[in-house]
N, C-alpha and C positions, 0 to 999 in steps of 0.2 A: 504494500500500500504506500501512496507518495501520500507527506503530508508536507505541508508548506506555511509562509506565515507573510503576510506584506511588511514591511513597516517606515515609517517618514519619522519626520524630527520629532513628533508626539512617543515615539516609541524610545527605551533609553538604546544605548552603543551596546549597552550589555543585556540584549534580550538573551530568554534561553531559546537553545539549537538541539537540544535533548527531543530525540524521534522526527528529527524534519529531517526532508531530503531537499529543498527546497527555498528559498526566499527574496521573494521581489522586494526592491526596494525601490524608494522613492526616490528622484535625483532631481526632478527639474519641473518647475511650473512656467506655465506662459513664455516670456522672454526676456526672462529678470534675478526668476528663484531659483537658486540650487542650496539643497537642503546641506545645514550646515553640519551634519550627522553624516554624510556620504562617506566621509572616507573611513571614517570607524565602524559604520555601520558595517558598509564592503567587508570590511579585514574581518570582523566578527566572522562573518558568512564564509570567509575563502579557508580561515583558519580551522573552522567545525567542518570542513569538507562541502559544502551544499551546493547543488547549482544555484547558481546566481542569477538573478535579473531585476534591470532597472527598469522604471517607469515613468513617463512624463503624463501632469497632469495638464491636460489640455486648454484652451480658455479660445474662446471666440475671436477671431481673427486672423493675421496671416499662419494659416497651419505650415507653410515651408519654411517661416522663419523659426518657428517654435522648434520644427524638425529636425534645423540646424542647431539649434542652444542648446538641444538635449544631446544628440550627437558627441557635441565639443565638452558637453561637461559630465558626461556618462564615463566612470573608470572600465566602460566594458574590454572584456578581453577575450579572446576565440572561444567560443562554445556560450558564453552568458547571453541571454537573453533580451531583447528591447521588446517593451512594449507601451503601448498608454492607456490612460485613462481619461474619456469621455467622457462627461457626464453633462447632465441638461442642467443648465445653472438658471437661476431668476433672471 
């Protein structure tokens, strides 16, 4: 069974990794935020073995510029994961 865990700068550097195979993190909102937990976070996840993936939270507007901020501030490395999150804002 894979279990897995998200987590952003709400979550601490030292979450527990006990029974995960897995965890996304957050790395980048709009075209401004990168979360200031990323690099501890990361190393937490690379250290406990897990596959890794980061995540961009999405926000109304240019989607190619956002595509690039996450891009450029994603510590991804061969085999981690990108992905985003959309969601319907007010």
């Amino acid at each position: 069974m894979l279990r897995g865990i998200d987590v952003s700068a709400y979550q601490s550097s030292s979450y527990d990794t006990d029974g995960l195979s897995f965890v996304f993190i957050k790395a980048t909102e709009g075209r401004s935020y990168t979360n200031p937990k990323l690099s501890a976070q990361t190393k937490r996840a690379r250290d406990a073995g897990l596959v890794v993936g980061f995540y961009h939270f999405l926000w109304p507007g240019d989607l190619t510029a956002q595509a690039e901020y996450f891009v450029r501030h994603s510590p991804e490395q061969r085999g981690d994961v990108l992905a985003v999150d959309w969601e319907t804002t007010g």
